[in-house]
C-alpha positions in Angstrom: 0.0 0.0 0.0 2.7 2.0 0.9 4.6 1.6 -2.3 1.3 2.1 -4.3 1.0 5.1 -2.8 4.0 6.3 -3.5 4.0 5.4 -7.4 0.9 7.6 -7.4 2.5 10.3 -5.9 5.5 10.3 -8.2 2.8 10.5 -11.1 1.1 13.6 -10.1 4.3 14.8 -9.1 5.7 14.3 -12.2 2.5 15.5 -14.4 1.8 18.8 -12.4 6.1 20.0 -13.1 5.0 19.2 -17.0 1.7 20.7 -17.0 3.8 23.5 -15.4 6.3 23.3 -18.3 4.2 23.3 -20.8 2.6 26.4 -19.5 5.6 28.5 -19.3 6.8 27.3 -22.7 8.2 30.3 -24.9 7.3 29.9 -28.2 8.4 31.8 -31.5 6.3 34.6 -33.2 5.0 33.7 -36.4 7.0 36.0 -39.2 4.5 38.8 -40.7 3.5 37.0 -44.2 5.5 39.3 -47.2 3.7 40.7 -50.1 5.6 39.8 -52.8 5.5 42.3 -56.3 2.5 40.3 -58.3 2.2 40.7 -61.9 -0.4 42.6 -63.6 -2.1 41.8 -67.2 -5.0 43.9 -66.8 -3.4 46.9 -69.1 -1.1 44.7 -70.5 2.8 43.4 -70.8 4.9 44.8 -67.8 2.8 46.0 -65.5 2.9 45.0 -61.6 0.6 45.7 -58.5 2.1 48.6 -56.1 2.5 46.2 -53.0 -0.2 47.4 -50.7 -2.6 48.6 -53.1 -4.4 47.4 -56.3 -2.8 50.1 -58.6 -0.8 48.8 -61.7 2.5 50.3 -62.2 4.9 50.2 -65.4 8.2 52.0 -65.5 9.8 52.1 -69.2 11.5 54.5 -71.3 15.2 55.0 -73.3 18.2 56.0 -73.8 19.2 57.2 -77.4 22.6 58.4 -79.5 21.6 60.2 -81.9 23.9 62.2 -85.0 21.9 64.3 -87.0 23.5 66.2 -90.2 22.4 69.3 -92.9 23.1 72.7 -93.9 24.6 74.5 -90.5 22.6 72.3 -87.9 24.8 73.4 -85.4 26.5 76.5 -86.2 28.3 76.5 -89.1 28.8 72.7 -88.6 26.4 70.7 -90.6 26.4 68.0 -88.0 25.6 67.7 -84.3 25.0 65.2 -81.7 23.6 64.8 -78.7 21.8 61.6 -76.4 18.5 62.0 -74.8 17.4 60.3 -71.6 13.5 59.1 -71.3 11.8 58.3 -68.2 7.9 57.0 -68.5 6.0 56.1 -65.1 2.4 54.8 -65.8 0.0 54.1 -63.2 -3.6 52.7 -63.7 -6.2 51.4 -61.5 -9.9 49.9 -62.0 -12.1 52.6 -60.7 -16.3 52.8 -60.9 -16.1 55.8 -63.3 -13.3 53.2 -65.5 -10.0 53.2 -65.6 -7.9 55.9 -63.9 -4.6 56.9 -65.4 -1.9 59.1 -64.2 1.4 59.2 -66.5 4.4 61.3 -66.2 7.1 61.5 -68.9 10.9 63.2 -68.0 13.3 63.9 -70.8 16.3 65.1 -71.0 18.8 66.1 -73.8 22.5 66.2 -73.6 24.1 68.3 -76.3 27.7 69.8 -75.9 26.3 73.2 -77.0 23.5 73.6 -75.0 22.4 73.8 -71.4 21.6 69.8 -70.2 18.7 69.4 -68.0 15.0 67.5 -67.6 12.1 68.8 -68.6 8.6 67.2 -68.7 7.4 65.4 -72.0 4.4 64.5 -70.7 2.2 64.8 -67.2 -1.6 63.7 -67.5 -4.5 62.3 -66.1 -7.2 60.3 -67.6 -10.2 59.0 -66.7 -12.6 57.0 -69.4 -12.6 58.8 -72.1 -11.5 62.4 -70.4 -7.9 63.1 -70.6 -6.3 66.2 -68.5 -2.9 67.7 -68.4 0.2 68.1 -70.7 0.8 65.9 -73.4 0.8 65.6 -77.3 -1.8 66.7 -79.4 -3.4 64.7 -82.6 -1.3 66.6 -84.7 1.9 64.7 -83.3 0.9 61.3 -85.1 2.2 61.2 -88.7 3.1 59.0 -91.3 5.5 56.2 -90.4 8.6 57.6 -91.8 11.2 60.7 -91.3 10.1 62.2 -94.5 6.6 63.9 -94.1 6.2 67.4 -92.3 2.4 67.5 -91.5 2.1 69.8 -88.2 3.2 72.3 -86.7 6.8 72.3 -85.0 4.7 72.6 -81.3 2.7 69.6 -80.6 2.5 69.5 -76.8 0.7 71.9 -74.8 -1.7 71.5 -71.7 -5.3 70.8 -72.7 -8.5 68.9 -71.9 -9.4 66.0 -74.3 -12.5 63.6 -74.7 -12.3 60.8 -77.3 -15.4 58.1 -77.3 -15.0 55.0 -78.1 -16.9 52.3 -80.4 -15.1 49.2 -81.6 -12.7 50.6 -84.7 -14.7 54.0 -84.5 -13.2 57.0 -82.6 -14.1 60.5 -82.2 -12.8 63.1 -80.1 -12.8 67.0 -79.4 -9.6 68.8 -77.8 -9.3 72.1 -76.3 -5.5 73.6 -76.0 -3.6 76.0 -74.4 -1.4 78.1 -77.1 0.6 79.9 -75.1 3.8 80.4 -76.4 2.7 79.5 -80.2 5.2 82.2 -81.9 2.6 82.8 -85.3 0.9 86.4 -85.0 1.4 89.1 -82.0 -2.2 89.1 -81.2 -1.7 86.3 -78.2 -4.9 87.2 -76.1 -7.3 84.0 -75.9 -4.4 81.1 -76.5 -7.1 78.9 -77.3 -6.9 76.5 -79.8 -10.1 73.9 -80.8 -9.4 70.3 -81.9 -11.7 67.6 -83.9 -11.2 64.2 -84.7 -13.1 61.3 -86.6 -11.4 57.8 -87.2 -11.5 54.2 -87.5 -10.3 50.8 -88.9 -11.8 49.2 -91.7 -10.7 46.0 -92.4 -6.7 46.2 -93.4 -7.0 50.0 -93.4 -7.5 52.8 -90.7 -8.7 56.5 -91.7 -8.4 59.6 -89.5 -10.0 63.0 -90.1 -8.5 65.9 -87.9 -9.2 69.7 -87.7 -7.8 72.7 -85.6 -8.4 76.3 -85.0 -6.5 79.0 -83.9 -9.1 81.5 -82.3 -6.3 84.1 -82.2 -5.1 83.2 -85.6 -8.4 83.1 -86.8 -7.1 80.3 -89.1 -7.5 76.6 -88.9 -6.3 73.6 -90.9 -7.6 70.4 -91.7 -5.7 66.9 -92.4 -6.6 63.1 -93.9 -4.3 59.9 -92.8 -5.2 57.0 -94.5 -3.0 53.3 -94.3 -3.6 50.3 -95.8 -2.1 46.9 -95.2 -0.9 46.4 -99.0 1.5 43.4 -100.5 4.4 43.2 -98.4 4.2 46.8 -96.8 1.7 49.7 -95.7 0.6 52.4 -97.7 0.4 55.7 -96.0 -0.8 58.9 -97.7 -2.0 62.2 -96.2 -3.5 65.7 -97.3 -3.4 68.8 -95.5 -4.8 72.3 -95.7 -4.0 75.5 -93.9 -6.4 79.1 -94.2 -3.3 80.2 -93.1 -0.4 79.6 -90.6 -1.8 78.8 -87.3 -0.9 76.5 -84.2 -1.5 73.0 -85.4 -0.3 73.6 -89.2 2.2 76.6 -90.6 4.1 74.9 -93.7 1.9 76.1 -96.5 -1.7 76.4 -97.5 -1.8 73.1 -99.4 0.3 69.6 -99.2 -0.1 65.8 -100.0 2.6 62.9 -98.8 3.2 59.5 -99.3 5.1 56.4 -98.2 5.6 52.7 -98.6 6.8 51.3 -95.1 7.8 47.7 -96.5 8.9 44.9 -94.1 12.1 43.1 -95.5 12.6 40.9 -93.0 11.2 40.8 -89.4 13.8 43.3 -88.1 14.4 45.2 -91.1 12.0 48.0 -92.6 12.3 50.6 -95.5 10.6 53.3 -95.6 10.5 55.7 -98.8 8.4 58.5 -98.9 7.8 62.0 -100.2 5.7 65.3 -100.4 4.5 68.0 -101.8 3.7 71.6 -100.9 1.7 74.1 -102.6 2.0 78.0 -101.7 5.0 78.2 -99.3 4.7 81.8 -98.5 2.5 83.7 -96.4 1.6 87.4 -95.2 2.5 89.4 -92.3 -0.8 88.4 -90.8 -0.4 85.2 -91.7 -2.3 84.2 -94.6 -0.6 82.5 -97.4 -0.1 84.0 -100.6 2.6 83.9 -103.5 2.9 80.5 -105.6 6.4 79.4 -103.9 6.1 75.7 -103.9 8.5 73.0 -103.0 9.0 69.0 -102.5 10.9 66.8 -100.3 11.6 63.0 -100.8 13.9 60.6 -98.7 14.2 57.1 -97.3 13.8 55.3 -93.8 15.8 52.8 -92.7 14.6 50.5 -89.5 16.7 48.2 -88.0 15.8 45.8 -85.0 19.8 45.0 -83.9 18.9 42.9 -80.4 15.5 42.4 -78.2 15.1 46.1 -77.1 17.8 47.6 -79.4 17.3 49.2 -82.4 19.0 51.6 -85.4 17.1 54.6 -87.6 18.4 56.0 -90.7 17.2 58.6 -92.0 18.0 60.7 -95.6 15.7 63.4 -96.6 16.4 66.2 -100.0 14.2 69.2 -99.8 14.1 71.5 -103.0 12.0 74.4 -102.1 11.2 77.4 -104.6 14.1 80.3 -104.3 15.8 78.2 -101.9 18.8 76.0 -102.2 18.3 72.8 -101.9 19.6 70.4 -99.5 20.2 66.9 -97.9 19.0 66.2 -93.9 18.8 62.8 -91.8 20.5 61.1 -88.9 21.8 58.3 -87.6 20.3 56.7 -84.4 20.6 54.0 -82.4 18.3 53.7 -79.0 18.1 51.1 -76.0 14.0 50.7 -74.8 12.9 49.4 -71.6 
């Protein structure tokens, strides 16, 4: 009895110091879980969620050489260098009123005669269709090649856009800020009105733009039309100025062409050329005279590496009681 009674004390002993143990026990905090960077296809190819929040982020741009050569482009020199540096930042996020956008462009240039520094390309916001901020207008988009001249030298300004959407169609009205837009010294709205009209059809695509100039009083309207075609794309465009305003300042009438043909997957030629009618214009500036002129000239696109590519580009310009001339450049630019 004795001995059973002390087996069973033993026991309880021995249980109440591990109950006690297991008490006391220390035991390791659970790491907080990390939120790795996650992918994002929703606005397509390299895009990632900001960790923390369901914004999509994409940060691209390049870095480009480029030489460019004609009649004393820099000085008396006719050649000049220089190498630009491009930052792009795009965020976008789902919203209830549709996708929110907020994009900022930095550029820089670095050229031995000039002051180096970054500027803004591009700051906007855009919601749906509504776009806000400073950016490039219609105008900017040309024909494929170097060759054509079918704006103004000033496509960026700050301005409020809406373009609807329907499948292939597109339309959209633009109002600008022209401040700083050097044509006339009557500077007192700054306004400027754009119009568009487009759409795909099949292998080909067709845009319709227009611009005013309310302190111009003058406006200009322009065609694009391309067309899948045998081995390349057919561009050709039409333009017509009342008189040298914001979006269009050349001359009162032009038409241009090209033939963007694809050699091989990395190579493309480009040869193209235009015309202009009534190069001359008035002190108020309306055009007048019959000083016309061509230009002509051939693209070269080269894809060297994934990322890495090579422009070439040779231009002749023969325009009416001036002497003719050769331009182009040489350029090779890294993307990411």
């Amino acid at each position: 009895m004795n001995i059973k009674s002390l087996l069973l004390g033993s026991a309880a002993a021995l249980a109440a110091v591990s109950g006690a143990q297991a008490a006391d026990a220390i035991v390791a905090a659970q790491p907080e879980p990390m939120e790795y960077v996650r992918v994002c296809d929703a606005f397509g190819a390299g895009f990632f969620y900001i960790p923390g929040s369901e914004t999509c982020l994409k940060i691209g741009g390049y870095v480009r050489f480029q030489t460019g050569f004609g009649r004393d482009l820099s000085g008396t020199s006719d050649w000049d260098s220089f190498t630009r540096a491009q930052l792009e930042i795009d965020a976008r996020s789902d919203t209830e009123l549709g996708t929110l956008r907020g994009f900022i462009g930095l550029r820089g240039d670095a050229d031995n005669s000039s002051n180096r520094g970054v500027n803004v390309d591009q700051a906007f916001i855009e919601l749906g269709g509504l776009k806000v901020g400073y950016f490039y207008n219609w105008w900017d988009d040309g024909l494929s090649g170097e060759t054509d001249i079918l704006a103004s030298h000033t496509t960026q300004y700050n301005a409020i856009r809406y373009t609807y959407t329907a499948g292939a169609f597109y339309a959209g009205v633009a109002v600008d800020e022209l401040e700083g837009v050097i044509h006339g010294t009557n500077r007192d709205n700054n306004v400027g009105i754009e119009g568009i009209i487009g759409g795909a059809f099949g292998p080909a695509k067709v845009a319709l733009l227009g611009g005013y100039d309310t302190d111009q009083e003058e406006g200009a309207v322009r065609v694009i039309a391309t067309a899948e075609l045998g081995p390349g794309t057919l561009g050709l465009a039409a333009a017509w100025a009342s008189g040298q305003n914001a979006y269009y300042d050349t001359s009162e009438w032009t038409v241009a062409a090209e033939y963007a043909v694809k050699v091989t997957d990395r190579f493309k030629i480009t040869p193209g050329g235009q015309y202009f009618w009534n190069l001359d214009s008035t002190a108020t500036g309306g055009f007048n005279g019959d000083r016309d002129g061509w230009r002509a000239g051939l693209t070269f696109d080269y894809q060297l590496a994934t990322n890495l590519s090579t422009k070439v580009a040779v231009n002749y310009q023969d325009f009416d009681n001036q002497q003719e001339q050769w331009t182009g450049f040489v350029r090779l630019q890294r993307a990411f």
